[in-house]
C-alpha positions as CSV (number, residue, x, y, z in Angstrom):
1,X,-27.4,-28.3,-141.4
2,X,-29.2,-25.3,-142.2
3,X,-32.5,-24.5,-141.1
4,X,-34.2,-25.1,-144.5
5,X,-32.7,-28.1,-144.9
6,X,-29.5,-27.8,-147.2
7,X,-25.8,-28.5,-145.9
8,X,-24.4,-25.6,-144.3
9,X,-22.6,-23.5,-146.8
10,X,-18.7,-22.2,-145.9
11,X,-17.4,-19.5,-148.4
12,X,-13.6,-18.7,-147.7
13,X,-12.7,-15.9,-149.8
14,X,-8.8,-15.8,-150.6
15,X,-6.2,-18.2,-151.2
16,X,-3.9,-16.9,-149.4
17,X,-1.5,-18.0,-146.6
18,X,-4.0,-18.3,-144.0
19,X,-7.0,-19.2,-146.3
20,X,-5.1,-22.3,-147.8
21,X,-4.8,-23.5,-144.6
22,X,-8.7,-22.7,-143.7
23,X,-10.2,-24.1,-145.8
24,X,-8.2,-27.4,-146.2
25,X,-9.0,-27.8,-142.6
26,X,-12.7,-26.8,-143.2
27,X,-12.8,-29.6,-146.0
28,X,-11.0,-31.9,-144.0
29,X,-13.4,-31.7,-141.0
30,X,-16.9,-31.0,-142.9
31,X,-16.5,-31.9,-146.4
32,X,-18.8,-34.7,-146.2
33,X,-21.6,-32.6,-144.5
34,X,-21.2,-29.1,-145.5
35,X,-20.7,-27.5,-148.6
36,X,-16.9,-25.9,-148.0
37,X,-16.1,-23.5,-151.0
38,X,-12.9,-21.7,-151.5
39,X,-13.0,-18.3,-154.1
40,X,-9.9,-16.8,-155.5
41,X,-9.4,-14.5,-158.9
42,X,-6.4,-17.0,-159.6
43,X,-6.8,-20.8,-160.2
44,X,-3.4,-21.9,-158.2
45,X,-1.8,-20.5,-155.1
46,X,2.0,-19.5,-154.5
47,X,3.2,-18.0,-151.1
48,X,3.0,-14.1,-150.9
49,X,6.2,-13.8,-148.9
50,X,8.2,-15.1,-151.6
51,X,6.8,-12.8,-154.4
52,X,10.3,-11.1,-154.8
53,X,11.6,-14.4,-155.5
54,X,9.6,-15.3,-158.2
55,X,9.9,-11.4,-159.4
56,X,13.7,-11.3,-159.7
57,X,13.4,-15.5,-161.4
58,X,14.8,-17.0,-157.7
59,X,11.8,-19.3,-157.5
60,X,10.3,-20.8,-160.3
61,X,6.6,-20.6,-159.3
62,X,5.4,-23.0,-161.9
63,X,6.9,-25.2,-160.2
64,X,5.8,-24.2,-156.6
65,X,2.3,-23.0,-157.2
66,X,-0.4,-25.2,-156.0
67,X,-4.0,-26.0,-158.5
68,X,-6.9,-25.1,-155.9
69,X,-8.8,-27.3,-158.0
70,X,-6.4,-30.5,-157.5
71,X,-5.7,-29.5,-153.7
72,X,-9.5,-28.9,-153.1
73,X,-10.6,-32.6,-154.5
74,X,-7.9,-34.1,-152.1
75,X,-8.7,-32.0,-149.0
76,X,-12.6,-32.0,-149.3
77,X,-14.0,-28.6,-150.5
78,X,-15.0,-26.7,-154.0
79,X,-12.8,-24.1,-155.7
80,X,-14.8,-21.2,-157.8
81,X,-12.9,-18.7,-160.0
82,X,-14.1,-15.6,-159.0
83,X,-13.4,-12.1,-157.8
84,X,-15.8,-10.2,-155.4
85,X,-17.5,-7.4,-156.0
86,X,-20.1,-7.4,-153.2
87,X,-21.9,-8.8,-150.2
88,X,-25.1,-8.9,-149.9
89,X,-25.7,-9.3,-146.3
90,X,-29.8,-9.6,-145.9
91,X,-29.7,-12.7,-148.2
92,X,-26.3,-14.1,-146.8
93,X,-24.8,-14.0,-150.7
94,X,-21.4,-12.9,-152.1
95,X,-21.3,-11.2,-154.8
96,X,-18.9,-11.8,-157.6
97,X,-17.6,-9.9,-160.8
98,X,-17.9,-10.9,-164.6
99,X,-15.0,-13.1,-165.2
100,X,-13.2,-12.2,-168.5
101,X,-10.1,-13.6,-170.1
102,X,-6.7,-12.2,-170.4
103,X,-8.0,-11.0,-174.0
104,X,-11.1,-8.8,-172.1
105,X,-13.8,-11.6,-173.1
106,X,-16.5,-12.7,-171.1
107,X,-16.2,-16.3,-169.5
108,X,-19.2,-16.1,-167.0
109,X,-22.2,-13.3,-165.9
110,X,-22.0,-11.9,-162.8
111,X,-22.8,-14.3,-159.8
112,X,-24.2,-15.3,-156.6
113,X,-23.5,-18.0,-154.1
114,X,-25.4,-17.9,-151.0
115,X,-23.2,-18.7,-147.6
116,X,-24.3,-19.2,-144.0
117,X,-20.6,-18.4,-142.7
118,X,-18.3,-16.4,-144.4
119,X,-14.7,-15.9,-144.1
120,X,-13.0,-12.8,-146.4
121,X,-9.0,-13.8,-146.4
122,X,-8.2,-11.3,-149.0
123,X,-4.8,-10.5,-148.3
124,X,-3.7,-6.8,-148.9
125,X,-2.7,-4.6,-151.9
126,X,0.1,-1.9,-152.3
127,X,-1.1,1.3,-151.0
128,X,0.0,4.2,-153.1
129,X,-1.5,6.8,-151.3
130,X,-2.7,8.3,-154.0
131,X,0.9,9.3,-155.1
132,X,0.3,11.0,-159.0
133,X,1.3,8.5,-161.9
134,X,2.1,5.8,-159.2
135,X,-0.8,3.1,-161.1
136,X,0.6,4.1,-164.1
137,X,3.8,4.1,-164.3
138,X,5.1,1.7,-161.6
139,X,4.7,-1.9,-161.0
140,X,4.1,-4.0,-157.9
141,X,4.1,-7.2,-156.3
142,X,0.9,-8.0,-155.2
143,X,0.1,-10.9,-157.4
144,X,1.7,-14.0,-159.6
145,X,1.0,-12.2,-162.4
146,X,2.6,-8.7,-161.2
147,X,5.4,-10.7,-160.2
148,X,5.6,-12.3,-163.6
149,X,5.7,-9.0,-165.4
150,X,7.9,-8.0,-163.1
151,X,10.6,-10.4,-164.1
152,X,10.0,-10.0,-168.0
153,X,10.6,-6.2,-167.2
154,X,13.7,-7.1,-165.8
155,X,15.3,-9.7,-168.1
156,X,14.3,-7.8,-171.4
157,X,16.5,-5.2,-169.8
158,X,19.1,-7.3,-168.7
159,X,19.4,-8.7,-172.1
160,X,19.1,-5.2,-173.9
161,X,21.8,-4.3,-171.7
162,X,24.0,-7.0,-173.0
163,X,23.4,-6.2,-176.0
164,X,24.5,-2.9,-176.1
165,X,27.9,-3.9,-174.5
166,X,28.4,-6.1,-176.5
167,X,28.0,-4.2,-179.5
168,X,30.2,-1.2,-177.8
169,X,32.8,-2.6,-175.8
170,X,33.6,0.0,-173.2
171,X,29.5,1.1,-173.1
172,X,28.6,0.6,-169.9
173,X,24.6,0.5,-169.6
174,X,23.8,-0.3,-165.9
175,X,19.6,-1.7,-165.5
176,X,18.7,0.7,-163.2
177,X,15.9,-0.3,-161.3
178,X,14.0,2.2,-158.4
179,X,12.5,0.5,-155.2
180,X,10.2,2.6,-153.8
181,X,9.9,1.6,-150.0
182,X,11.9,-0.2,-147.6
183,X,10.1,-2.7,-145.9
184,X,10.9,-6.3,-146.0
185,X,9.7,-6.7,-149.6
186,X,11.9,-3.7,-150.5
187,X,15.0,-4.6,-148.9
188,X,14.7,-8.3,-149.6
189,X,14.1,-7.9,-153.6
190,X,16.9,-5.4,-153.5
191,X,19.2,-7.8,-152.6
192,X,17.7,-10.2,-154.6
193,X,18.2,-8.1,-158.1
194,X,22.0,-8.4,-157.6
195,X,21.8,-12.1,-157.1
196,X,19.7,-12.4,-160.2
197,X,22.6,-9.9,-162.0
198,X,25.1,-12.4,-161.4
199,X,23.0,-15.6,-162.3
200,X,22.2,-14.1,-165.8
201,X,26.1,-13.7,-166.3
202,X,26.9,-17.6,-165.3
203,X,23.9,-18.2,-167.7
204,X,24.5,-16.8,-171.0
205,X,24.4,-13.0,-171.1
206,X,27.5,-11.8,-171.6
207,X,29.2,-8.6,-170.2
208,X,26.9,-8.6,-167.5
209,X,27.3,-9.1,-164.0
210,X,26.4,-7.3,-160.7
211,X,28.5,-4.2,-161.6
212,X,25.4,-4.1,-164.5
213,X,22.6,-3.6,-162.0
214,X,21.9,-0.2,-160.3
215,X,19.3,-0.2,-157.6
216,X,18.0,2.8,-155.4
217,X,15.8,2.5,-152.8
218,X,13.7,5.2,-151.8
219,X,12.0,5.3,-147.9
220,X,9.9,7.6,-146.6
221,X,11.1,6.9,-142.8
222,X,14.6,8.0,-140.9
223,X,15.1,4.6,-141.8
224,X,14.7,1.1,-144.1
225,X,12.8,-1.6,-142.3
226,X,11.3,1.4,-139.9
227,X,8.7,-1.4,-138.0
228,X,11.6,-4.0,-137.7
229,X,14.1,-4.0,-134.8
230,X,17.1,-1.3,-135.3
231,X,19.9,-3.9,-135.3
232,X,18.4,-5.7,-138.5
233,X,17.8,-2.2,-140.5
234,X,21.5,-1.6,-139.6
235,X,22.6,-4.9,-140.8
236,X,20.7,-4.8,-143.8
237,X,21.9,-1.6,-145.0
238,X,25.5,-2.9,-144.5
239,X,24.5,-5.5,-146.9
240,X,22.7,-3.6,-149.4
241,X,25.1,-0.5,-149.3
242,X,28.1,-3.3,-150.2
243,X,26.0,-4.9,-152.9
244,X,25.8,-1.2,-154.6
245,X,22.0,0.1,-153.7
246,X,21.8,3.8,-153.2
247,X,19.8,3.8,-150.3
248,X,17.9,7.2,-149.6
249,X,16.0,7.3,-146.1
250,X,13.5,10.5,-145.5
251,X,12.7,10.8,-148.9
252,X,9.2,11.1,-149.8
253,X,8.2,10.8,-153.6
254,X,5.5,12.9,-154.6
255,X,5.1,12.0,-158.3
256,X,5.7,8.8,-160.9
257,X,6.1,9.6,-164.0
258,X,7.4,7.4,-166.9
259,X,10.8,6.5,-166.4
260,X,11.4,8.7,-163.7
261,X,9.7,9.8,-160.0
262,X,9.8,13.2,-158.4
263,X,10.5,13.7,-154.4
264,X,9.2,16.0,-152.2
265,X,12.8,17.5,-151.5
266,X,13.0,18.2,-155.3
267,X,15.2,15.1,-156.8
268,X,14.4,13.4,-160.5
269,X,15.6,9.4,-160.2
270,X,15.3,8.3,-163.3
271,X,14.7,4.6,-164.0
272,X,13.9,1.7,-166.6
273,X,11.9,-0.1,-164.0
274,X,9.8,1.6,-161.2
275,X,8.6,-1.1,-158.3
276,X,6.1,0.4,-155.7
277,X,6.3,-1.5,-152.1
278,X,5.6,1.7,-149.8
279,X,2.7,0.5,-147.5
280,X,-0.1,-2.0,-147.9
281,X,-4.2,-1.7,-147.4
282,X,-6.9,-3.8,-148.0
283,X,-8.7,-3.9,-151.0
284,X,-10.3,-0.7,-151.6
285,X,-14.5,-2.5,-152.5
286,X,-14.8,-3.4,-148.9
287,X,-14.7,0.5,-147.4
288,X,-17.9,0.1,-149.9
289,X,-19.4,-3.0,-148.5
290,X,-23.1,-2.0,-146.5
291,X,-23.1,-2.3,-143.1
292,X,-19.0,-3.6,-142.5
293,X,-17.4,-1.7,-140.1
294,X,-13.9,-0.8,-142.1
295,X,-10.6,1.2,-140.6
296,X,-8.7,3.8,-142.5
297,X,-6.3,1.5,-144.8
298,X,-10.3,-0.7,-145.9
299,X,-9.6,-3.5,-142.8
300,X,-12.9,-5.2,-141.7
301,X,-12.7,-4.1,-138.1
302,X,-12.8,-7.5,-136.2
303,X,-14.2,-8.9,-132.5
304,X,-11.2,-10.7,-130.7
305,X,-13.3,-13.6,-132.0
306,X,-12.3,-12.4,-135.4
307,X,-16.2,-12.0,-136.3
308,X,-16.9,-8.8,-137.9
309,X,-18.4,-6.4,-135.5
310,X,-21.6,-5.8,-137.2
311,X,-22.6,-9.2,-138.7
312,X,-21.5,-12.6,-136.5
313,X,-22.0,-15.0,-139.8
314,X,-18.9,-13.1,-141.0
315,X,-15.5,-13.9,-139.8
316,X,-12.3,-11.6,-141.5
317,X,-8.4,-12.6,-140.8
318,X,-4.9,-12.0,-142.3
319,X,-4.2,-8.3,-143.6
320,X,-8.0,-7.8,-144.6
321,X,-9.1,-7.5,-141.0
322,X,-8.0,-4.8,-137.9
323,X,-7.3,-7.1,-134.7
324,X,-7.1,-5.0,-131.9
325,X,-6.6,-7.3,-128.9
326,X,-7.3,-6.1,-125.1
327,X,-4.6,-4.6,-123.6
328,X,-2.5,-3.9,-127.1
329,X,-1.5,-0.6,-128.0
330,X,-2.3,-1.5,-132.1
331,X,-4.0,-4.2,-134.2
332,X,-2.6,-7.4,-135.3
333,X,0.4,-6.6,-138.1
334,X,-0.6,-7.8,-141.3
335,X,2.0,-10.9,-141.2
336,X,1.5,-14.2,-142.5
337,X,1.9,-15.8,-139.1
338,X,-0.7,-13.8,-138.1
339,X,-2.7,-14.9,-141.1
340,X,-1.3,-18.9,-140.2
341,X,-2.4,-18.4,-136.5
342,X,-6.3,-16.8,-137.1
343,X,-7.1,-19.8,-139.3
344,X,-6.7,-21.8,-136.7
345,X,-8.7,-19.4,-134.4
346,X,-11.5,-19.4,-137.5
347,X,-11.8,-22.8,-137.5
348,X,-11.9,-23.2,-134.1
349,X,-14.9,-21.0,-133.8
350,X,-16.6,-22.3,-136.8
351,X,-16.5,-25.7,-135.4
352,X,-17.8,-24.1,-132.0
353,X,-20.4,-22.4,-133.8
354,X,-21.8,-25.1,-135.6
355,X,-22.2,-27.1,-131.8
356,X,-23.6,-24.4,-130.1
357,X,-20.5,-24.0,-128.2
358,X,-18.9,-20.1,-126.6
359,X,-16.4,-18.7,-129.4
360,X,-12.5,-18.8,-128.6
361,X,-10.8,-15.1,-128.7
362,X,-7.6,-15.0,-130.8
363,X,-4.5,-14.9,-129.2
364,X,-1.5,-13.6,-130.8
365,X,2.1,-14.8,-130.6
366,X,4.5,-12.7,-132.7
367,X,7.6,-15.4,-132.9
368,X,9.7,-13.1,-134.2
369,X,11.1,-11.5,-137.9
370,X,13.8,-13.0,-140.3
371,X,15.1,-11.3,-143.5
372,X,16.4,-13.2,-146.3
373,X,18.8,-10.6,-148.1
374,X,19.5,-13.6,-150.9
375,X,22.5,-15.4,-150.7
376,X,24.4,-12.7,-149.0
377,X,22.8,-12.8,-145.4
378,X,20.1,-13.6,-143.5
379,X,19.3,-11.8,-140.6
380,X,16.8,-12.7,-137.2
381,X,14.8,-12.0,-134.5
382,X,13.4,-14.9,-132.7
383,X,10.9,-15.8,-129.9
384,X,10.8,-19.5,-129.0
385,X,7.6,-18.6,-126.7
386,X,6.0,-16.0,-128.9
387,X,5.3,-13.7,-125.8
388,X,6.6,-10.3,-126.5
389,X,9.7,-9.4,-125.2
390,X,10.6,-12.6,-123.6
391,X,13.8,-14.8,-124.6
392,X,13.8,-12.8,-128.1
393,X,17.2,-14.4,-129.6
394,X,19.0,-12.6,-132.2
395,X,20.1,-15.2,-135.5
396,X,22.6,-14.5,-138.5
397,X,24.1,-16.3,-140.9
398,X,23.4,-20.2,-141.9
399,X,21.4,-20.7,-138.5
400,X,19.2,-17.4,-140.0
401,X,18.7,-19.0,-143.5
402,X,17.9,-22.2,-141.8
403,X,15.2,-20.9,-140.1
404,X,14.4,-18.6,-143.3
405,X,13.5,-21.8,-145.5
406,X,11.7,-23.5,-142.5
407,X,9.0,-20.9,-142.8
408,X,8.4,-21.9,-146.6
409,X,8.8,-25.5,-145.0
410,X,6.1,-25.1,-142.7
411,X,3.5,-23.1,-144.8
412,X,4.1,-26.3,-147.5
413,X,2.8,-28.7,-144.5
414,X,0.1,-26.6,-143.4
415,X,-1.4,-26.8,-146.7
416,X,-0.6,-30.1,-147.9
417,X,-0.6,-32.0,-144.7
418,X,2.9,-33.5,-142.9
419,X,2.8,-36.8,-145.6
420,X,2.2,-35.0,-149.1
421,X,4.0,-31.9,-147.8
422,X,6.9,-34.1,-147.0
423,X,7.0,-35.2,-150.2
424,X,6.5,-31.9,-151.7
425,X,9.3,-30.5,-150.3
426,X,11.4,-33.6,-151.0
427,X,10.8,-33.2,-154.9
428,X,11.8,-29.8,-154.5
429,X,14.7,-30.8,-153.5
430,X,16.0,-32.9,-155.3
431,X,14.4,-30.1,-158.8
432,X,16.4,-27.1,-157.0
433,X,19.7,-29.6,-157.8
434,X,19.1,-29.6,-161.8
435,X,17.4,-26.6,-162.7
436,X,19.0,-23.3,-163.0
437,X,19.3,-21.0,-160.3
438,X,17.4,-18.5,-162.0
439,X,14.2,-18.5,-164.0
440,X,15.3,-17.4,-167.8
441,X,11.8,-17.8,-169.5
């Protein structure tokens, strides 16, 4: 209870991964005695991590997104629609934007809602370095609704595509399609667009097929996957260079243009889609936020008790904060079993904060990477014990994809709880039997 009297007030910002989880656990434990709210710009939640999915029509998201409004009333807390502009820290309020509609009209005024704890799980945004043309010209996959645009992009070309062969048998009009970075999101869409090519040929557009797709993929670093372990970037570009991407490593582009991006070493690629995945930051308002102490790519800099450094009532986690633990040589990477393992860390200390009690310090365990190159491999690196460098176990193949889908699996019982998340994943299922492989619509 507050000291004027009202319920205590918990505002988790972001619906992300870790957030989800939060505040469902917030809601669980306090919803009866505290106000817990949850804010997100979008009214339903679907996994970052599988944003390529939904971009190339793999996963049908309508059909795995989750309604923070419905999830909320079940686990306990209060959803508002909002997007935040500012935090006013002196009168322990966030700050959040005009909503509009997709049309530009006003739904709501600016807003406040007052918190006495506060937890920004905002997730991260491409970083385009400030690349000429790259916001204008190129697309990305930070949202639903990126990755929905995404994937008309991509099947009005496909289809025009057809068209044209079909109207000129012998006209061959590959999609071509430029990826620019090679992380995971890079590498795993990649793969993905030739899975997609051949779906849309078993499912009604003729004359097209994998031979119709033409990826490059364009990396800054000696190599793709340059933070992963060696062995999986040189499995994955065995994949990829079989599938047909033109991979080209130390190639830096300096300009986007439309249609077409300009590297440093003096190369044109021409393109009908242009998908930016080079590097990540947090969003850009909070380098703006009084009295937050911020790292170069916008993090909130963090206490190992994942309080902000300036102000205690203000906890960050997941790829919006900089985690520097004792004794490592960099922060926390922005993963989602980072942002899986601080929630529990945040609601630890919230719970210890509202008894009085000495705050936990996060503890990191990285269990390891896996890379889901579609249907044609899946690649590993595992840690049973999470402690770095000990019993790592290298996975390929079906055991790989097995423990590929468990992630997905897991993140589904986090947020739904081991009895509806059983039952989510059951109906899932039994849908991923009937419907088509790939998204058409």
């Amino acid at each position: 209870m507050s000291k004027n009297g009202r319920p205590d007030r918990i505002v988790v910002v972001g619906g992300g991964a870790g957030g989800l989880q939060l505040v469902r656990a917030l809601g669980e434990r306090f919803g009866k005695e505290a106000d817990v709210i949850l804010v997100d710009r979008s009214p339903t939640h679907v996994w970052k991590p599988l944003f390529h999915e939904v971009a190339t029509g793999a996963l049908d998201a309508d059909l795995d997104e989750v309604s923070y409004r419905y999830h909320g009333k079940h686990w306990g807390y209060h959803y508002v629609r909002g997007t935040l502009e500012d935090i006013d820290r002196k009168n322990h309020e966030i700050i959040l934007e005009p909503l509009v509609d997709e049309e530009g009209h006003k739904i709501s005024d600016q807003e406040r809602l007052r918190y006495d704890y506060l937890v920004l799980a905002l997730g991260s945004v491409a970083n385009d370095f400030n690349t000429p043309g790259v916001r204008e010209n190129c697309l990305f996959l930070d949202s639903r609704a990126q990755a929905d645009r995404f994937r008309e992009h991509l099947f009005d070309a496909c289809a025009s595509a057809s068209r044209t062969m079909i109207a000129q048998p012998g006209m061959e009009k590959p999609v071509r399609v430029t990826v620019i970075g090679a992380g995971a999101t890079g590498v795993e869409l990649s793969a993905e667009l030739y899975n997609t090519a051949i779906e849309l040929g078993n499912f009604g557009l003729e004359k097209f097929g994998a031979n119709c797709m033409q990826v490059t993929l364009v990396e800054a670093a000696p190599r793709i996957l340059a933070p992963l372990p060696e062995f999986m970037a040189e499995d994955a570009h065995t994949v990829l260079q079989r599938l047909g991407v033109d991979i080209k490593t130390n190639t830096m582009v300096v300009e986007a243009g439309e249609g077409f991006i300009k590297t440093k070493d003096g190369q044109t690629i021409e393109s009908d889609i242009q998908l930016w995945a080079a590097g990540v930051k947090a969003p850009d308002f909070l380098s703006k936020v009084e009295g937050l102490e911020v790292a170069r790519s916008n993090q909130i800099i963090v206490k190992p008790t994942l309080q902000s450094t300036t102000d205690d009532r203000i906890f960050a986690m997941g790829d919006c904060c900089s985690c520097k633990l004792p004794e490592a040589e960099r922060p926390v990477p922005p993963r989602a079993q980072a942002a899986h393992q601080m929630a529990d860390t945040v609601f630890e200390n919230i719970v210890r904060l509202r008894k009085g009690e000495p705050l936990k310090d996060f503890a990191y365990r990285d269990y390891g990477t896996l890379l889901s190159l579609s249907r044609f491999a899946a690649i590993g690196d595992l840690s049973l014990s999470g402690k770095k460098n000990v019993g790592k176990r290298v996975v390929k193949g079906r055991i790989a994809r097995f423990f590929y889908n468990s992630l997905y699996r897991l993140h589904l019982l986090a947020i739904h709880g081991w009895v509806k998340g059983s039952a989510v994943l059951a109906a899932a299922m039994a849908h991923s039997m009937l419907r088509p492989k790939v998204k058409l619509y």
